[in-house]
C-alpha positions as CSV (number, residue, x, y, z in Angstrom):
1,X,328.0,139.7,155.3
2,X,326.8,136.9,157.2
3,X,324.3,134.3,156.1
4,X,322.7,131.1,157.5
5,X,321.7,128.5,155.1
6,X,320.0,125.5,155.7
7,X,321.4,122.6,153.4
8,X,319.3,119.6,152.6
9,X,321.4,116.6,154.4
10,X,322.6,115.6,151.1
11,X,324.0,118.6,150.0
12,X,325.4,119.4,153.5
13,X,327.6,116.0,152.7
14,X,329.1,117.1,149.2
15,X,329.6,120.5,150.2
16,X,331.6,118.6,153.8
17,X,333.4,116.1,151.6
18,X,334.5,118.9,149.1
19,X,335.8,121.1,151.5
20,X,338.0,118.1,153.1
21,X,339.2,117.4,149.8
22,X,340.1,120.5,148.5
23,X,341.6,121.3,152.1
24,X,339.6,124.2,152.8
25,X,337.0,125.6,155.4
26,X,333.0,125.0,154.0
27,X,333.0,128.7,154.1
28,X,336.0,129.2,151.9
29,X,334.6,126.6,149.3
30,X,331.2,128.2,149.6
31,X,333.2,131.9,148.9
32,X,335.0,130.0,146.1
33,X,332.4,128.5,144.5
34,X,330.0,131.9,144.5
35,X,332.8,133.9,143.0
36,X,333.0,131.4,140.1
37,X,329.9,131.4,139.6
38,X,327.9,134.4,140.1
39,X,328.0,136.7,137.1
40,X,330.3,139.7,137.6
41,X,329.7,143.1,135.3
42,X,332.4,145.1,135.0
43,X,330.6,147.8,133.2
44,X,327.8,150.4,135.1
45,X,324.8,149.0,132.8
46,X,325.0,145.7,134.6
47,X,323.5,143.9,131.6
48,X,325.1,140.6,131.1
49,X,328.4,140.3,128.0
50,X,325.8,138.2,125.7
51,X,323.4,141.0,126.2
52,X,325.9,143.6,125.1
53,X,327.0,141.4,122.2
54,X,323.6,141.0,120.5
55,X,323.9,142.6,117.2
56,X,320.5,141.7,116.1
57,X,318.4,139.5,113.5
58,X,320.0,140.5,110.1
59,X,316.1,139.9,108.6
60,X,314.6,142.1,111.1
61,X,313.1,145.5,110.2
62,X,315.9,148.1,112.1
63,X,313.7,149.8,114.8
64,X,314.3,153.8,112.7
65,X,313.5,152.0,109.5
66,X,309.7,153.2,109.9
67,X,309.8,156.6,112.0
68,X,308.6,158.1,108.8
69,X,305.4,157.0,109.0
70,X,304.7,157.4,112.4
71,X,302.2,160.9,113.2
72,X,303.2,163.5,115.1
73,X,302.3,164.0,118.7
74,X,298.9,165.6,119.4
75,X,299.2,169.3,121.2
76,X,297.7,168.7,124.3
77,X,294.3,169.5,125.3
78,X,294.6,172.1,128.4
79,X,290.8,173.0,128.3
């Protein structure tokens, strides 16, 4: 894919000076510096790992906890 950024002149500098330091093209230090940081999901639900770890608030009613009480569903009017 190609993309054309515009850089404020500051950032155009760092992102210059880096590269020359770190002996690379801008564009490999851009490709670099998006594959460290953009989040990767290995799994299909593409929900972040922090997401998928949540267990819950220990004090929190669990979500079943009051289907008892709930009515149930109306027939629907046709007519």
């Amino acid at each position: 894919m190609k993309i054309t950024l515009q850089l404020p002149p500051d950032l155009e500098r760092q992102l210059l000076d880096s590269a020359d330091r770190s002996q690379q093209t801008p564009e490999a230090l851009i490709v670099q510096t998006l594959r460290q940081h953009l989040p990767l999901f290995p799994d299909s639900t593409g929900w972040p790992q922090v997401v998928l770890d949540y267990v819950g608030d220990p004090e929190f009613p669990a979500f079943e906890s009051a289907r008892d009480e709930l009515l149930p569903p109306r027939e629907p009017e046709l007519f």
